[in-house]
C-alpha positions in Angstrom: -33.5 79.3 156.4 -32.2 76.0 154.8 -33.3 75.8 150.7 -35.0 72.4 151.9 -37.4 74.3 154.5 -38.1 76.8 151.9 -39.4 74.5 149.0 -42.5 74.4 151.7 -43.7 77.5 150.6 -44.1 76.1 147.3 -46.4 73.3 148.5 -48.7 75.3 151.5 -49.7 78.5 151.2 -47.6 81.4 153.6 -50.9 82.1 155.7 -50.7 78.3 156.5 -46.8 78.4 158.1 -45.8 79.8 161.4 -42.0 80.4 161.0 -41.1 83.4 163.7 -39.5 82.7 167.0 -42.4 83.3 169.2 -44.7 81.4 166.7 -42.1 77.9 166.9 -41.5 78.4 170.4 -45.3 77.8 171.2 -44.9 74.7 169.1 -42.0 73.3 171.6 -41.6 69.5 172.2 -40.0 69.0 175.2 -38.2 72.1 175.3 -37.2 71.7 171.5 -38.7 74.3 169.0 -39.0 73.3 165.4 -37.8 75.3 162.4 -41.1 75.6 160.8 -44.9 74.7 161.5 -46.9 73.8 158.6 -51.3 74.0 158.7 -51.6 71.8 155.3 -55.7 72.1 154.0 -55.3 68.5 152.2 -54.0 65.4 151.9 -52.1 66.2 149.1 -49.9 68.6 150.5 -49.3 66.6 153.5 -48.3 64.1 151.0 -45.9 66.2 148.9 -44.7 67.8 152.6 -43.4 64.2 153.3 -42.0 63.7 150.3 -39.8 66.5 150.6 -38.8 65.5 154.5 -38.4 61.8 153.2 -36.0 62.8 150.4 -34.1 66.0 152.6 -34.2 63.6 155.4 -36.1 66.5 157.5 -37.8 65.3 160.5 -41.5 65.7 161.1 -43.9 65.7 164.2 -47.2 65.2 163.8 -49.2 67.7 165.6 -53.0 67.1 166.0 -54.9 68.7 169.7 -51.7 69.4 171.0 -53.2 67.8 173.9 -50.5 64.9 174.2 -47.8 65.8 172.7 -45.7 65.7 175.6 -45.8 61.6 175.6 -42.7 60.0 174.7 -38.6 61.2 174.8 -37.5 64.3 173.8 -37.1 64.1 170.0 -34.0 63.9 168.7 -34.9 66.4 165.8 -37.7 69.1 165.4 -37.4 70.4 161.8 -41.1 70.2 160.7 -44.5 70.6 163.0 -46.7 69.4 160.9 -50.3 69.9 161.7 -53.9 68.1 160.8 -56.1 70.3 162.4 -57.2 71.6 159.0 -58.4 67.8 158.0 -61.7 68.3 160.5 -64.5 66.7 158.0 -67.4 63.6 158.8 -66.7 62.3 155.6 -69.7 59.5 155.8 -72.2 58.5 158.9 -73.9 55.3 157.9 -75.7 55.2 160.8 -77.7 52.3 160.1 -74.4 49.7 160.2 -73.0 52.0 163.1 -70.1 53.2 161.4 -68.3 57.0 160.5 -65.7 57.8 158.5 -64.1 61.0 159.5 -60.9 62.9 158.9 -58.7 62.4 161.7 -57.7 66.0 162.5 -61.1 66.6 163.7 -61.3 67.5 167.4 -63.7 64.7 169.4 -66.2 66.6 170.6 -67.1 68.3 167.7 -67.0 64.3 166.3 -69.6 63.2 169.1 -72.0 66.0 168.0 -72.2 65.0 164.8 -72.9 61.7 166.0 -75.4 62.6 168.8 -77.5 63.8 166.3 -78.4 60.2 165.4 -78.6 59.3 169.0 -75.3 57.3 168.5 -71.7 57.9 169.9 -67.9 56.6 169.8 -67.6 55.0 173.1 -64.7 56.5 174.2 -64.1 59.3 177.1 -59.6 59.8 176.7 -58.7 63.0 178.9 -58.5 66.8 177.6 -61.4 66.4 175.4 -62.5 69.7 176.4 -58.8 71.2 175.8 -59.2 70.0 171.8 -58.2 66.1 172.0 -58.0 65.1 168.3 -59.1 62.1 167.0 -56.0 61.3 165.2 -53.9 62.4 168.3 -56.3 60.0 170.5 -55.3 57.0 168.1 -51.8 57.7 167.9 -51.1 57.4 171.7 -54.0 54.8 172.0 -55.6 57.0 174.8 -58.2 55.7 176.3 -60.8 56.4 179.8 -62.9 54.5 182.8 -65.3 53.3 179.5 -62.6 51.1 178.1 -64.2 48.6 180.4 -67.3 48.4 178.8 -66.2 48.7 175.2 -62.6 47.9 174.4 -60.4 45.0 175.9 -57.3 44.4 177.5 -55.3 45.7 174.9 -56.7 49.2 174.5 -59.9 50.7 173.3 -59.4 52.0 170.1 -57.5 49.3 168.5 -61.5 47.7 169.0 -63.3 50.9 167.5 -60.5 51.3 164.5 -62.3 49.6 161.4 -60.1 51.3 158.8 -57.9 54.0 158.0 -55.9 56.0 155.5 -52.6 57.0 156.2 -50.0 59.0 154.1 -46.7 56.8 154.6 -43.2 58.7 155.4 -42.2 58.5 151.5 -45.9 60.3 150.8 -47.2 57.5 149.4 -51.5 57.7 150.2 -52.3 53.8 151.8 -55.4 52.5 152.7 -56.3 49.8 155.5 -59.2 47.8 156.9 -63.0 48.6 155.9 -66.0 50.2 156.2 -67.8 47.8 158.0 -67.5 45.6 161.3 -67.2 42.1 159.4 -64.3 42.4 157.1 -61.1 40.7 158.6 -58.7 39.6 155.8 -54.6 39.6 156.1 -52.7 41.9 158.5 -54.6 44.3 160.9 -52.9 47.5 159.3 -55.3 49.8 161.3 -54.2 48.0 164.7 -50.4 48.7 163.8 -51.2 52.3 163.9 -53.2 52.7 166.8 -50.7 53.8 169.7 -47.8 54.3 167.1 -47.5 57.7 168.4 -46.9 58.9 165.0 -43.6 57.1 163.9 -45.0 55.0 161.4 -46.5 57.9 159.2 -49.4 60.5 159.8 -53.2 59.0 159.6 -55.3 61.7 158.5 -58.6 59.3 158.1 -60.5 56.7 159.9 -63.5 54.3 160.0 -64.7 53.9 163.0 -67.4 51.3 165.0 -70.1 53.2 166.6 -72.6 52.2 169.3 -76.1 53.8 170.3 -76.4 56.4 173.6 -77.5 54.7 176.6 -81.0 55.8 177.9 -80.0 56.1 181.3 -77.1 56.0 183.7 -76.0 55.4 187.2 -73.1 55.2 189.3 -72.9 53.7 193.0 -70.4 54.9 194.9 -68.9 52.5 197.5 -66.9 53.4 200.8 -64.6 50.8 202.1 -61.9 51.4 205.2 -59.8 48.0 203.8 -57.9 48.0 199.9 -58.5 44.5 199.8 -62.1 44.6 200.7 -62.9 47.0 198.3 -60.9 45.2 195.7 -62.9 42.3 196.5 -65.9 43.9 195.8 -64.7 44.9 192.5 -63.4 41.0 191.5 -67.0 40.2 192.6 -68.9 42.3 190.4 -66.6 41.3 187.5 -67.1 37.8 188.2 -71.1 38.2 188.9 -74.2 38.6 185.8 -73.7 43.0 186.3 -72.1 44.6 183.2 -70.6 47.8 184.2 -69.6 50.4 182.1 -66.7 51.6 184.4 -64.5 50.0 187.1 -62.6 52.6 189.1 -61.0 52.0 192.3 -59.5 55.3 193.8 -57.2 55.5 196.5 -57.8 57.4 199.7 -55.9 60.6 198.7 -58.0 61.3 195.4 -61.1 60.5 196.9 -61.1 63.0 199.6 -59.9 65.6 196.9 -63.2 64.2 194.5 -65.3 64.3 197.8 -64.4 67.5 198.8 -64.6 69.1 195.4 -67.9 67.6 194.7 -69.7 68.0 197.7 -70.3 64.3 197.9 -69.4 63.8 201.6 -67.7 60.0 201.2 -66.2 58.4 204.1 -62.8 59.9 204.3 -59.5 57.7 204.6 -61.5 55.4 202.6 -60.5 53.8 199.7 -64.0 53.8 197.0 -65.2 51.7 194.2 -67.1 53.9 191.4 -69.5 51.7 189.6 -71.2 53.0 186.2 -74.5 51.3 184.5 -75.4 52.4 181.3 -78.5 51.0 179.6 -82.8 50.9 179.6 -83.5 52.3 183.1 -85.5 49.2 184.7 -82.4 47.3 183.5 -79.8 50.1 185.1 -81.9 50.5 188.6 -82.2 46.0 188.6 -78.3 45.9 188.2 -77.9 48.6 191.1 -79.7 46.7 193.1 -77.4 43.7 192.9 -74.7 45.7 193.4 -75.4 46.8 196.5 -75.7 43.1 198.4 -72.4 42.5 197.0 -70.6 46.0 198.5 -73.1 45.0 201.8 -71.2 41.7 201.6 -67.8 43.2 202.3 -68.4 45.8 204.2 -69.3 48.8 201.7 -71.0 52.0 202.6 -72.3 53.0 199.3 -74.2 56.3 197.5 -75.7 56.3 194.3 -75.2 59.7 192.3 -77.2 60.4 188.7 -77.4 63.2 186.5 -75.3 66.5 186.5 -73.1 65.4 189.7 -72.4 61.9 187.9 -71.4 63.3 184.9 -68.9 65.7 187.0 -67.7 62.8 188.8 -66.9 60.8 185.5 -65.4 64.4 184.1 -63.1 64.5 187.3 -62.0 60.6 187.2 -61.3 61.2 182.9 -59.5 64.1 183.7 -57.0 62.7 186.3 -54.4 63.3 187.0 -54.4 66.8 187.6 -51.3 68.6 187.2 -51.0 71.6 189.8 -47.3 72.3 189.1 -45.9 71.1 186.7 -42.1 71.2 187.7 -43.7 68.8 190.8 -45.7 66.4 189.1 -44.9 63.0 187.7 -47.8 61.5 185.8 -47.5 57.8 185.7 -50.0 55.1 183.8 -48.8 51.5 185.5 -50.5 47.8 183.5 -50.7 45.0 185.6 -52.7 41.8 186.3 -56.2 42.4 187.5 -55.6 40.4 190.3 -52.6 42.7 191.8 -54.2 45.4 191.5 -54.9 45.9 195.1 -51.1 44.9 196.1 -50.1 47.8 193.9 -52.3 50.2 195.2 -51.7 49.2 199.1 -47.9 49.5 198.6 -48.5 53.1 196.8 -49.1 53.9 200.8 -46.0 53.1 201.9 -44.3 54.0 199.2 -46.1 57.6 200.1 -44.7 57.7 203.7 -41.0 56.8 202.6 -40.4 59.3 200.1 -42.6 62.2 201.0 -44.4 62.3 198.1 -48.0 62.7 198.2 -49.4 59.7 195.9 -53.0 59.9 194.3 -54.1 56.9 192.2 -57.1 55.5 190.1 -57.2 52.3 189.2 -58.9 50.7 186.2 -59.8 47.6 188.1 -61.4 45.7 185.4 -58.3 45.8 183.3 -55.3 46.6 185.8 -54.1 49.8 184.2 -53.8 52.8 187.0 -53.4 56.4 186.9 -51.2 57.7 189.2 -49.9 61.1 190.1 -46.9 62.2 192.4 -46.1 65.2 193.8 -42.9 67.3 195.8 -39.5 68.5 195.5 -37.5 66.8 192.3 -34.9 64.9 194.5 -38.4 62.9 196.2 -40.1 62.8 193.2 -37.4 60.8 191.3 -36.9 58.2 194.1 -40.6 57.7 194.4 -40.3 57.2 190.9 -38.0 55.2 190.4 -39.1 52.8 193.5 -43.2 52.9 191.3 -41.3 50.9 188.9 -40.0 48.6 190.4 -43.1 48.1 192.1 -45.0 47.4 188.9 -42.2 45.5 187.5 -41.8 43.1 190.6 -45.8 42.4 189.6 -44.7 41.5 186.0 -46.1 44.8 184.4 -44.7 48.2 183.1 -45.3 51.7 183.7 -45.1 54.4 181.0 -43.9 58.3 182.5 -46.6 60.3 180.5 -45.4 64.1 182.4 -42.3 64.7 184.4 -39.9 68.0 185.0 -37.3 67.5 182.2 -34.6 67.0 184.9 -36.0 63.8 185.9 -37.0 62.5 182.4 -33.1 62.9 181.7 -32.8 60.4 184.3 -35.6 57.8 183.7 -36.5 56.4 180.4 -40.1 57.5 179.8 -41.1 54.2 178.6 -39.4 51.5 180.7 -38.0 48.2 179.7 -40.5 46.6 177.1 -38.4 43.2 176.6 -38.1 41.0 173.1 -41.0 43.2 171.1 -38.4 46.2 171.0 -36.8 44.4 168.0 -40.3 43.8 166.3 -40.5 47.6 166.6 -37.1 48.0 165.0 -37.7 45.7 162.0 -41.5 48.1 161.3 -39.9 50.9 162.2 -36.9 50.4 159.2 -39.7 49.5 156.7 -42.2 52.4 157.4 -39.6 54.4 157.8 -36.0 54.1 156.8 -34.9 57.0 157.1 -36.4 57.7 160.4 -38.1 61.0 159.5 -41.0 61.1 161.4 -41.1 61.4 165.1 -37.6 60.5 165.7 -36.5 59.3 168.9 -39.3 59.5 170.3 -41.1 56.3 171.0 -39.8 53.6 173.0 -36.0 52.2 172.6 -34.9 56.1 170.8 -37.4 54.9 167.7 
């Protein structure tokens, strides 16, 4: 092993490092093992770790849950894994402003207990929380759920909740950002930089983050409808009317059979259906229900409200999507566009079903036009199909971003798509962060 590699041992202890072939290979990013994995306990040694890469010019992958790491391009070097999970501490719950401070290698869930304890939450529900989703990891890829409707914005959910954070910068350098409370906006938005950075810009290891109180009660109505465009008019109709849903979601016929059938919920099948979510006092919850239901009436919904234990597994299902069966079959695919096409995209997901052979399940954000979609069968149907999904979005003036694929068709299909004149932006913060372009190398979009 390389001298460089070595002078690790002198900064973590050996307990801390995974360097045997079996050990690396579990550690594989897109099929490329690294040449060491590294569990530092502080921030100092992540520090001095970096400072080593920066100056040996050793590339380093930030590795939080694990749960996402196979976003983005193949890396073009693996040299150092280095992992947070050891950085798992609530620093500071002020609960009375709303706000925590927590180390970011701490897993979510074990975050939202802390919090629950004080009745109050981090309104967020990103997949594979269950699996260990970190909330450094969660920031990163600026991962986000059916909830970013109620409490994040067009631009992503976290970048909203991100108050401050401490990073340790490429060079090991220890930087602060932002501040520990809601109403502090001075200069550049550092924290917002970070959030979906995917860990090319240096590895955050804490954060400050907004917090709201747990809903007392919560609802979902369940709407049948045989027509795309009816049921997407439903869903422009509650958006435009006094109702304030927490969640959107407008699922495409294929997924909800599966959901139906795997819930026991008996909904109309060859439908496509509009879940709606209330969260709030329960008069206020049950009022806004009400509502609801002359507007679905209105174009032709047949609707079912579910509470409780069943709700909560229909949420868990939606969060969860896509579901990968087979991995070497699967393309996972999250497509942005206008609110208003969101209906065109999903309709033409039909068609584009029938032509390729692919079977095509899809759940659509439809308060902010961003839609999950999964494809499966054979490799040679499953790169046509998509290929042809983005075009699709792009002929709507949006993107899509490949988040799983079988390597042989993520040789052939740039993972992130064409992202236009910001690529150069990227560039230019890329070279200062990071001249040397140790961390997370080719990677993120454009090879950064």
């Amino acid at each position: 092993m390389p001298d460089s590699i070595n002078e690790i041992y002198n900064i973590v202890e050996s307990s801390n490092i995974f360097d045997k072939s079996q050990q690396l290979e579990n550690y594989s990013v897109e099929g490329k093992a690294p040449r060491i994995v590294v569990f530092p306990n502080t921030k100092e040694e992540i520090s001095e770790i970096l400072k080593l890469a920066n100056l040996e010019l050793l590339s380093v992958i930030p590795w939080s849950g694990g749960t996402k790491i196979g976003i983005g391009n193949k890396p073009d070097r693996a040299d150092i894994i280095l992992s947070t999970d050891r950085l798992n501490r609530v620093i500071e719950h002020n609960d009375s402003d709303l706000v925590a401070t927590t180390e970011c290698g701490i897993k979510l869930s074990e975050f939202q207990t802390a919090l629950n304890e004080k009745n109050q939450s981090l309104p967020i529900d990103p997949p594979h929380v269950e699996r260990g989703a970190t909330i450094g990891g969660i920031i990163a890829t600026n991962d986000s759920g059916p909830k970013r409707l109620r409490y994040g914005t067009a631009h992503g959910t976290m970048r909203e909740l991100v108050l401050g954070i401490k990073i340790i910068r490429p060079d090991g350098e220890i930087a602060k950002a932002g501040a520990k409370v809601v109403k502090s906006v001075a200069g550049y938005d550092i924290p917002k930089l970070f959030v979906g950075s995917l860990g090319t810009l240096g590895i955050i290891i804490e954060a400050t983050l907004r917090l709201y109180t747990i809903p007392e009660h919560s609802l979902t109505y369940l709407a049948s409808f045989s027509s795309i465009h009816e049921a997407h008019a439903t869903a422009l109709s509650t958006l435009n009317s006094s109702l304030t849903p927490t969640c959107l979601e407008l699922v495409n016929s294929s997924l909800s059979e599966s959901l139906s059938t795997k819930l026991e919920l008996n909904l109309k099948k060859n439908a496509y259906v509009l879940a709606i979510r209330f969260e709030s006092v329960e008069k206020a919850v049950k009022n806004q229900a009400a509502k609801l239901t002359e507007i679905c009436s209105h174009y032709k919904g047949q609707g079912v409200i579910v509470e409780g234990d069943i709700e909560r597994k229909f949420w868990h299902e939606i969060t969860e999507f896509p579901f990968i069966k087979d991995k070497n079959r699967t393309v996972v695919c999250k497509a942005s566009i206008l609110i208003k096409d969101v209906s065109i995209l999903l309709d033409q997901l039909e068609d584009l079903s029938k032509k390729t052979g692919v079977e095509i399940q899809a759940s659509a954000r439809a308060g902010n036009g961003v839609l999950m979609i999964s494809l499966e069968g054979d490799v040679p149907n499953l790169l046509q199909g998509t290929r042809s999904l983005r075009q699709l979005a792009s002929s709507l003036n949006g993107n899509m971003v490949i988040q799983h694929a079988p390597p042989s068709i993520k040789s052939k299909i740039d993972v992130w798509g064409e992202i236009g004149s910001s690529l150069e932006l990227m560039k230019r913060l890329k070279s200062q962060f990071d001249p040397n372009a140790v961390m997370n190398p080719g990677r993120f979009v454009g090879g950064i």
